[in-house]
C-alpha positions in Angstrom: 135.0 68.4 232.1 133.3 70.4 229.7 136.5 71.3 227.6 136.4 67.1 227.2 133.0 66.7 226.3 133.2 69.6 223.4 136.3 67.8 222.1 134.0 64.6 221.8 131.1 66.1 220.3 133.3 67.6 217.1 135.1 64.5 217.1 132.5 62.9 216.4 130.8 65.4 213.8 134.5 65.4 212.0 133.9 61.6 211.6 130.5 61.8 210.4 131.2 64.7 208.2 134.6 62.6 206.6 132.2 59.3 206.1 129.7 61.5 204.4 131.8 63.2 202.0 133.3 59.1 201.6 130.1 58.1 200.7 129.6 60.9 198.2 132.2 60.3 196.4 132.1 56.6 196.8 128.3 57.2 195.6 129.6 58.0 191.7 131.0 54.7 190.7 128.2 52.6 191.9 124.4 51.9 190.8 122.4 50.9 193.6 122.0 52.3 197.1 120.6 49.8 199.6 119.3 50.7 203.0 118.3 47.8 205.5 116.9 48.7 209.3 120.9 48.3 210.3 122.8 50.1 207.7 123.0 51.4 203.9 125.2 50.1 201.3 126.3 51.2 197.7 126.8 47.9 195.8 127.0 47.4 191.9 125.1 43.8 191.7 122.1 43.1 193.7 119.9 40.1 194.5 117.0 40.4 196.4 115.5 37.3 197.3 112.1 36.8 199.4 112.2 33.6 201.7 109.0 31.8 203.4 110.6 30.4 206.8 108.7 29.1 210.2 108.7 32.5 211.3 107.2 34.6 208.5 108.9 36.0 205.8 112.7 37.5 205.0 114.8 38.4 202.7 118.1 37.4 201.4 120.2 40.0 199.9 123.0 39.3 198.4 125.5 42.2 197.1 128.6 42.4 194.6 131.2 45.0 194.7 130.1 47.0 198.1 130.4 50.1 199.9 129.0 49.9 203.6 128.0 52.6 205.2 129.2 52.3 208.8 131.7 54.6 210.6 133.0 52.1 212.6 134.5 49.6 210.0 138.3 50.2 208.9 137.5 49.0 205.4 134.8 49.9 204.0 135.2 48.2 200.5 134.1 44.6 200.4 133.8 42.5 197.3 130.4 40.7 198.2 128.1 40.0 201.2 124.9 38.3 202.4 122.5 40.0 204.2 119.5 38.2 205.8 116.7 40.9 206.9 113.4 40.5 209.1 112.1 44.1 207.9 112.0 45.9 204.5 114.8 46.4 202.1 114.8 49.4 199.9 116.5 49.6 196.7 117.4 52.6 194.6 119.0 52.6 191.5 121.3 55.5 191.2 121.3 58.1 189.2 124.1 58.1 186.5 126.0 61.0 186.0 127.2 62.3 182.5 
């Protein structure tokens, strides 16, 4: 039982090592890093817009030419989504390399 359990344990740390050094590389041709409560993104466009509803406020965020940080997800590459958010949403502009 053991033997089984090791095997799981660097399967998953050889998945989480391969998305890291995705997202690392991925990380060069794109200029902002968003990170929600869920998940992070790398995205090239983003719009960030604050919304008043019954509830209290949230945001709209709306992304062009993304990267989405998730392991699970068989392609990571999407050419725009919406995310709606309760809690904050940080965004960082990245770092351009010479």
């Amino acid at each position: 039982m053991m033997d089984s359990i090791d095997e799981l344990d660097m399967f998953e740390a050889e998945r989480r090592l391969a998305l890291y050094n995705e997202y690392r590389d991925a990380a060069r041709v794109f200029t902002y890093y968003i990170e929600t409560e869920l998940r992070a993104y790398l995205a090239n466009e983003v719009d960030v817009v604050p919304i008043d509803g019954p509830g209290g406020v949230y945001f709209k965020v709306r992304l062009t030419d993304v990267w989405i940080y998730e392991a699970e997800r068989l392609n990571r590459f999407v050419p725009e989504t919406v995310i709606y958010s309760v809690n904050d949403v940080h965004v960082q502009k990245l770092k351009v390399e010479e």
